[in-house]
DOLUM-581811 format. One record per residue (C-alpha): residue number from 1; residue in three letters; x, y, z. Coordinates in steps of 0.5 Angstrom, whole numbers, plus 2048, in hexadecimal, padded with zeros to 3 digits. Example, Ala and Ser with C-alpha at 12.3 -4.5 7.8 and 13.67 -1.06 7.14 Angstrom:
2
<rec 1; "Ala"; <819; 7F7; 810>>
<rec 2; "Ser"; <81B; 7FE; 80E>>
This chain:
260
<rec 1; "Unk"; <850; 7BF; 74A>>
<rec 2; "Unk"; <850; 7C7; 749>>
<rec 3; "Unk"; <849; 7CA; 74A>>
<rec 4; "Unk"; <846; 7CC; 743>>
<rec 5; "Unk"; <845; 7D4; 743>>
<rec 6; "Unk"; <83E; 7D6; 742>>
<rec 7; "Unk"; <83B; 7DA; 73B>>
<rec 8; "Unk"; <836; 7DE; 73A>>
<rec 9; "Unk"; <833; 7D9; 737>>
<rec 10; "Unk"; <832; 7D5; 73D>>
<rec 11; "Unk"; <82C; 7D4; 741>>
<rec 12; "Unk"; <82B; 7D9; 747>>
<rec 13; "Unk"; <82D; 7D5; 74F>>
<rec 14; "Unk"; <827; 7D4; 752>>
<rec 15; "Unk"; <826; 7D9; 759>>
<rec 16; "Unk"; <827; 7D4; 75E>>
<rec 17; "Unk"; <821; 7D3; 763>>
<rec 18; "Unk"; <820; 7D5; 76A>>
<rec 19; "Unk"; <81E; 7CE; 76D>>
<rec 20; "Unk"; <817; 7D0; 771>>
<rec 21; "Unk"; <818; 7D2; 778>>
<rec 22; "Unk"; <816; 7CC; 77D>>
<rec 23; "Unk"; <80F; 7CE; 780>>
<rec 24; "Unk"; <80F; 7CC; 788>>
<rec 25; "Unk"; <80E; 7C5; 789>>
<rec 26; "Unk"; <806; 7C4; 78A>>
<rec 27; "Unk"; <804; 7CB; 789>>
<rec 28; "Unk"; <7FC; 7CD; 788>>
<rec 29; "Unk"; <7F9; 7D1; 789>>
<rec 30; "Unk"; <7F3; 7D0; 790>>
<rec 31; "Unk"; <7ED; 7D3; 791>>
<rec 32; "Unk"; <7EF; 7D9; 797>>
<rec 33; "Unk"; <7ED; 7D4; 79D>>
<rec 34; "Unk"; <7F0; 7CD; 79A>>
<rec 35; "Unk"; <7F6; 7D1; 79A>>
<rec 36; "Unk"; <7F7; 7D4; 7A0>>
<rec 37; "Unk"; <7F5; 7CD; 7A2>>
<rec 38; "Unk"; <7FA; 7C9; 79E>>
<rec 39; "Unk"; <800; 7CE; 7A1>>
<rec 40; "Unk"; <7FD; 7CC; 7A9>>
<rec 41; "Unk"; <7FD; 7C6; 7A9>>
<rec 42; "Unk"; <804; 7C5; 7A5>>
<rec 43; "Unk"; <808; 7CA; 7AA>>
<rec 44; "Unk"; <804; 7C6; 7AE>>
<rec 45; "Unk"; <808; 7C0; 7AB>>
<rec 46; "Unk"; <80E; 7C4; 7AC>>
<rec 47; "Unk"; <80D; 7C7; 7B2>>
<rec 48; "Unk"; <80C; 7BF; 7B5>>
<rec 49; "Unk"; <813; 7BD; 7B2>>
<rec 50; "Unk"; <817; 7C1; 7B5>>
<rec 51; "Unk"; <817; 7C8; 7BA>>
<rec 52; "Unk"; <813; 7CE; 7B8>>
<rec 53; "Unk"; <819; 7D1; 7B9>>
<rec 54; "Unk"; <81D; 7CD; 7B3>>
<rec 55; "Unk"; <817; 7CE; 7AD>>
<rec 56; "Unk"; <817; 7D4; 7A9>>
<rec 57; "Unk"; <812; 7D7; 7A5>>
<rec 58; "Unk"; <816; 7D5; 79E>>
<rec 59; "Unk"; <815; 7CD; 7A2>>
<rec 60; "Unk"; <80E; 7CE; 7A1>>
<rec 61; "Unk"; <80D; 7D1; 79A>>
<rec 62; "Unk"; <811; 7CC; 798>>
<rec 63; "Unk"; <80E; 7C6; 79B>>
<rec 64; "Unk"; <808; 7CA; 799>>
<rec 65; "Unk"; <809; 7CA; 792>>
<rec 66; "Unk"; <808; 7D3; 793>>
<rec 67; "Unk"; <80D; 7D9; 792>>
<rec 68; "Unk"; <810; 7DD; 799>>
<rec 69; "Unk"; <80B; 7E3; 797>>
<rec 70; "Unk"; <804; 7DD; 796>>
<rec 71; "Unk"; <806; 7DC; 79D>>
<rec 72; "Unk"; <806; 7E2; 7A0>>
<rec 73; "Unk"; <800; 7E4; 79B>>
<rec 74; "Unk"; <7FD; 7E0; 7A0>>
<rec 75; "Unk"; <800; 7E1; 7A7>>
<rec 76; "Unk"; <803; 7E9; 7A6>>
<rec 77; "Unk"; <805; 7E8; 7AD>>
<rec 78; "Unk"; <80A; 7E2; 7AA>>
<rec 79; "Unk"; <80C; 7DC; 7AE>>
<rec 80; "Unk"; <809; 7DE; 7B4>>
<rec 81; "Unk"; <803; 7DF; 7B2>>
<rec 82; "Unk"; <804; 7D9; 7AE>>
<rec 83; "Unk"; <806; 7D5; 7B5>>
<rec 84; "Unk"; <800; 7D7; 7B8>>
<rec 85; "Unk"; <7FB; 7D5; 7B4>>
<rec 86; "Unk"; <7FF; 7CE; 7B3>>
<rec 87; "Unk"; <7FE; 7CE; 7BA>>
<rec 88; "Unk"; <7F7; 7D0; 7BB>>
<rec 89; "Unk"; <7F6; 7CA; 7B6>>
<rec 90; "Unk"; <7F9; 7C5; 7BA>>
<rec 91; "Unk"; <7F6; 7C7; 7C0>>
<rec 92; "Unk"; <7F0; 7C6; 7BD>>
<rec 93; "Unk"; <7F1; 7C0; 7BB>>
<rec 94; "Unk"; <7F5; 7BE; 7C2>>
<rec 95; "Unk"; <7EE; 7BF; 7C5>>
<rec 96; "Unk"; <7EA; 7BC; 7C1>>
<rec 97; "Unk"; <7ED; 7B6; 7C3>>
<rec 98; "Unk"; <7EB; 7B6; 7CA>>
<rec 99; "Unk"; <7E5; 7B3; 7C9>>
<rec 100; "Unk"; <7E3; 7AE; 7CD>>
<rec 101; "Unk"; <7DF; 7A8; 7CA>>
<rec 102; "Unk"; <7D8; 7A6; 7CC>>
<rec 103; "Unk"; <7DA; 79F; 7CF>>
<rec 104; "Unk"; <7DE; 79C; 7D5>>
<rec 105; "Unk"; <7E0; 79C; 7DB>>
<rec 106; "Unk"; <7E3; 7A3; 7DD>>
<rec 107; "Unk"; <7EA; 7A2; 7DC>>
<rec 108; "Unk"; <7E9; 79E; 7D6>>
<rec 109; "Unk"; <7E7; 7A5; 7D4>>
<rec 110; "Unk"; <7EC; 7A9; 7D6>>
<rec 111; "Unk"; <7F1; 7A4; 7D3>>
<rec 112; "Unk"; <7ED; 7A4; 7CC>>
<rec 113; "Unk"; <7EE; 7AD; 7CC>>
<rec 114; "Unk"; <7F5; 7AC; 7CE>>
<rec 115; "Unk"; <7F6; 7A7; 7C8>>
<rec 116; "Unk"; <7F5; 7AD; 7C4>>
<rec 117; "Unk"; <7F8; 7B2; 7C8>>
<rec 118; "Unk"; <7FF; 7AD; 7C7>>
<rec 119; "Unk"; <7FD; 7AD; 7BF>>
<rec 120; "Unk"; <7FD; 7B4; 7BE>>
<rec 121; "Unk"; <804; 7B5; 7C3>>
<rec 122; "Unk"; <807; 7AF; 7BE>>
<rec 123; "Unk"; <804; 7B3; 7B7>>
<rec 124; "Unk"; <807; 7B9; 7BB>>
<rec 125; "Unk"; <80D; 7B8; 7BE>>
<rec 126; "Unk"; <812; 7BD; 7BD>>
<rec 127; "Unk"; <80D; 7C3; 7BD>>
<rec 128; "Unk"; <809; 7C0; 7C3>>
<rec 129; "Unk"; <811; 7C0; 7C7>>
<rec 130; "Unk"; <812; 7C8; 7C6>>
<rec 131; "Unk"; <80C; 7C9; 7C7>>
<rec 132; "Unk"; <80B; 7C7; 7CE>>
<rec 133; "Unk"; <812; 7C9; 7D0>>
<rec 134; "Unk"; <810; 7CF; 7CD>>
<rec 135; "Unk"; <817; 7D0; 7CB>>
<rec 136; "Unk"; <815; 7D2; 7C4>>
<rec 137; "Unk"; <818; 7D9; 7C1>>
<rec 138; "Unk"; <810; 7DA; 7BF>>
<rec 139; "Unk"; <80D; 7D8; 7C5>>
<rec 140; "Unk"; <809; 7DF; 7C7>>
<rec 141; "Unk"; <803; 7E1; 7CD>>
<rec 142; "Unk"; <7FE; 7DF; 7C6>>
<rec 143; "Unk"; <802; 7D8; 7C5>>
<rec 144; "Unk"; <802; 7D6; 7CD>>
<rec 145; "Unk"; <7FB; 7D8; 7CE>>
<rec 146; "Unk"; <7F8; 7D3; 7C8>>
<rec 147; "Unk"; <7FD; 7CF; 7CC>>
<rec 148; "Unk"; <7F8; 7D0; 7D1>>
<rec 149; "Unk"; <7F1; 7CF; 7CE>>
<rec 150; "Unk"; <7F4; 7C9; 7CC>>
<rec 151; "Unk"; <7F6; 7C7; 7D4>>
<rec 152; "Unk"; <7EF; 7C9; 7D6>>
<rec 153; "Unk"; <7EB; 7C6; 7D1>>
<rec 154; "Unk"; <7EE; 7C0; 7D4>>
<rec 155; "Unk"; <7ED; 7C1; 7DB>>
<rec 156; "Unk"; <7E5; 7C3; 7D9>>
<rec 157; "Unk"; <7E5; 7BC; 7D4>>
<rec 158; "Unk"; <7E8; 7B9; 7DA>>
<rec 159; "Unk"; <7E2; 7BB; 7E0>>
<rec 160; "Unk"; <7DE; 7BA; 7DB>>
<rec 161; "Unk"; <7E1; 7B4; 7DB>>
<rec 162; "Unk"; <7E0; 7B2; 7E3>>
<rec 163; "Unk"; <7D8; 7B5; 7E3>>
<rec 164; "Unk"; <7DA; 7BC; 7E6>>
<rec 165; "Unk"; <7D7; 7C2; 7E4>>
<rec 166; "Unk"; <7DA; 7C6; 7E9>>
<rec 167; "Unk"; <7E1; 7C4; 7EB>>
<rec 168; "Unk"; <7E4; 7C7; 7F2>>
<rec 169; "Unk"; <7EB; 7C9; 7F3>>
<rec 170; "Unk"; <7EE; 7C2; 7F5>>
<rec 171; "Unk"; <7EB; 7BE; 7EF>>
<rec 172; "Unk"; <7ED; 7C4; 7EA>>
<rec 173; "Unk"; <7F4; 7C4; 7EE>>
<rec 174; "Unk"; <7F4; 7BB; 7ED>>
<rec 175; "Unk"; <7F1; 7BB; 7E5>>
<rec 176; "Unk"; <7F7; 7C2; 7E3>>
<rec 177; "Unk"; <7FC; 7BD; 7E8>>
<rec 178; "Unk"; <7FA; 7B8; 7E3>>
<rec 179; "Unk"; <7FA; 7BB; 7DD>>
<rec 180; "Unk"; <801; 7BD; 7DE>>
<rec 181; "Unk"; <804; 7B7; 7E0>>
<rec 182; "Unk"; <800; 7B4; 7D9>>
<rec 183; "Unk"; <805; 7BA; 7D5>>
<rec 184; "Unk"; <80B; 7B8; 7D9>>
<rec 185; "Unk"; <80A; 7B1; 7D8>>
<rec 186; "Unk"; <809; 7B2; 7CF>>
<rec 187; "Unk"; <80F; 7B7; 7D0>>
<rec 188; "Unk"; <814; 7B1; 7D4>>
<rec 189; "Unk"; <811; 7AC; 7CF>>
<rec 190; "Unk"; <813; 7B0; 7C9>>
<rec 191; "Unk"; <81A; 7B2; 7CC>>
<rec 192; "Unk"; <81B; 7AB; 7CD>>
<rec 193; "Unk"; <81A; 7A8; 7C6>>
<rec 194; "Unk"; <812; 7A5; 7C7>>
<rec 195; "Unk"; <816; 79F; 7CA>>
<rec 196; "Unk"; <810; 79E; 7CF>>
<rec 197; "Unk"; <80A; 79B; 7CB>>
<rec 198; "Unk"; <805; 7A0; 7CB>>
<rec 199; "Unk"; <7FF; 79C; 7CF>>
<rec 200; "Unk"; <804; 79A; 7D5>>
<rec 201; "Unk"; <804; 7A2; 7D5>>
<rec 202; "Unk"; <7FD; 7A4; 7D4>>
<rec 203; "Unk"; <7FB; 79E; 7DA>>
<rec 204; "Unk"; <801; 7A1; 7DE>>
<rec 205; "Unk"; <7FE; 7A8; 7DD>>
<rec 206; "Unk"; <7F7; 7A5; 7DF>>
<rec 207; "Unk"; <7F9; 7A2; 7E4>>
<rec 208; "Unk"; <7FC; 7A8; 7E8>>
<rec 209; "Unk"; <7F7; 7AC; 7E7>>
<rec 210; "Unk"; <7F2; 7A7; 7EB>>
<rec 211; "Unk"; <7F8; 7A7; 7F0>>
<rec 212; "Unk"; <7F8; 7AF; 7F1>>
<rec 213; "Unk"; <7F1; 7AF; 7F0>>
<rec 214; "Unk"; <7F1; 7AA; 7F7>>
<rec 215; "Unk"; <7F7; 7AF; 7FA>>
<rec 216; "Unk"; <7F2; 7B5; 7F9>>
<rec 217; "Unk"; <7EB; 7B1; 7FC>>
<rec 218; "Unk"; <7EF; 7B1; 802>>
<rec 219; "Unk"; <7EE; 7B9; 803>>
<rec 220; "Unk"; <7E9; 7BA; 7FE>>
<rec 221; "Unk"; <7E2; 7B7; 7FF>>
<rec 222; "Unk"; <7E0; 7BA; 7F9>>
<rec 223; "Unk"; <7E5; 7B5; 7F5>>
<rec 224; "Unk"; <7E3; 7AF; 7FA>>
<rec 225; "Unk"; <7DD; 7AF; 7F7>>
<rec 226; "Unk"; <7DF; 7B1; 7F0>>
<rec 227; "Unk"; <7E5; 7AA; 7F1>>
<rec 228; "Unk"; <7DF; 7A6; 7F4>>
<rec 229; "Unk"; <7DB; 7A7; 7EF>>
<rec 230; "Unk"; <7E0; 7A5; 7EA>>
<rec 231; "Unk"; <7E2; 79F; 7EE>>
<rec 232; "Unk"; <7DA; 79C; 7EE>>
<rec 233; "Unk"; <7DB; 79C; 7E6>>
<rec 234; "Unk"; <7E2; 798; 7E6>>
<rec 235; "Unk"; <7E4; 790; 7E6>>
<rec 236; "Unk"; <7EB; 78E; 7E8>>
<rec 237; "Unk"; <7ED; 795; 7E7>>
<rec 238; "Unk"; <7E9; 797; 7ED>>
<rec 239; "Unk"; <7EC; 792; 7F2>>
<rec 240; "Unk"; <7F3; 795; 7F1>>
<rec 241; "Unk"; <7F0; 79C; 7F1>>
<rec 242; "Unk"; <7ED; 79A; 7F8>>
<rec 243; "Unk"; <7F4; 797; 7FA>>
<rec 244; "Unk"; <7F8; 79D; 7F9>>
<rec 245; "Unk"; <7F4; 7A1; 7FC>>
<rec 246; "Unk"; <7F4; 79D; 802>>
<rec 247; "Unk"; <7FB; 79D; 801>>
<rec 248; "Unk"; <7FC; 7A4; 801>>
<rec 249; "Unk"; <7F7; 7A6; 807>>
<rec 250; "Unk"; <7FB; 7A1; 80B>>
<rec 251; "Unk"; <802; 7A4; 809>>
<rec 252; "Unk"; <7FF; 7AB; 80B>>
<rec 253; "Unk"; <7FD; 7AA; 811>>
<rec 254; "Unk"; <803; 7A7; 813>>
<rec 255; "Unk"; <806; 7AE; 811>>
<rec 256; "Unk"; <802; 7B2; 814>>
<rec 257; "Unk"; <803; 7AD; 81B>>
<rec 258; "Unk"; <80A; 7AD; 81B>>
<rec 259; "Unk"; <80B; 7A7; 819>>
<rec 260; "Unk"; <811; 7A4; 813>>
């Protein structure tokens, strides 16, 4: 059918209407703190998932619900900046979960600050990987150095921990050894898949730490006592402590005399 020609008698087209532009998803508009708040914890969120090298600004802004300029609004110094203060809060929060409840037995205490410890290795588990092994592009002397306020804020927490207010050279040496093995060992559970469960883990930790802290008792006197202390507040774990001292020390001495 042939379209019939328009007269002048014929009513004017309608001028078609732009459709509204789509606002951003979940925009609104914060007070200044909320927001700077809100893009922290979601680059936080960002920064978790996956390496801080793999997570733009642009990633942010929009799980944000903001605009690129918004961000930068905030953060001039772009995404370092905003890395920084990502990390800063994290380490906040990684303290924080070092403390060590009032009750049990020493090494029920030091098993309830590792739960917490694995809990924010698990929530965290791709940033807390690059971050370690410092293999990030946006890693700088300021992101390393939060790095180490973090690790002595364990080593403090951990004296603490033992009743030691001022630690020698051997016991420091014994409680950072140990905090190293911690890492490394959240590190090999995370490249592994988390196929050991986490209390077999967090027992195994526990453990080596009462073996190193008999390892160190026999050159430092100071840690002897700090271990017989310990032991005197144990049960069963006590007697294996004592066991593998003695194990230890037999072994020692049969280096140091020449013996197989």
């Amino acid at each position: 059918m042939e379209a019939r020609p328009t007269t002048a008698t014929d009513p004017a087209p309608t001028p078609a209407v732009p459709a509204p532009r789509p606002r951003r998803a979940g925009y609104r508009r914060l007070p200044v703190e909320q927001r700077r708040e809100q893009l922290i914890a979601v680059a936080l969120e960002l920064f978790a998932a996956r390496p801080p090298e793999e997570v733009s600004l642009d990633d942010v802004a929009e799980a944000a619900g903001a605009s690129r300029p918004l961000v930068y609004r905030y953060f001039a110094g772009g995404k370092q900046q905003l890395y920084e203060a990502a990390l800063r809060t994290a380490a906040d929060e990684l303290t924080g979960r070092f403390a060590v409840p009032p009750s049990g037995t020493p090494s029920e205490q030091l098993a309830a600050a590792l739960d917490g410890y694995f809990a924010f290795v698990a929530e965290h588990d791709a940033g807390y990987s690059a971050l370690l092994r410092g293999g990030s592009v946006v890693e700088t002397a300021r992101t390393s150095a939060i790095v180490d306020d973090v690790r002595r804020a364990a080593l403090r927490r951990t004296l603490r921990h033992l009743g030691v207010r001022e630690a020698g050279p051997r016991l420091t040496l014994l409680v950072r050894s140990w905090i190293a093995v911690v890492e490394g060992a959240s590190l090999s559970w995370l490249d592994e898949g988390r196929v050991l469960p986490v209390a077999g883990l967090r027992d195994w930790l526990v453990d080596q730490f009462t073996a190193m802290a008999a390892a160190t008792a026999l050159h430092d006197p100071q840690t002897a006592e700090v271990l017989a202390g310990l032991l005197a507040l144990e049960g069963p774990r006590a007697e294996r402590a004592e066991r593998l001292r003695a194990e230890r020390a037999e072994r020692l001495r049969a280096v140091l005399g020449g013996g197989s």
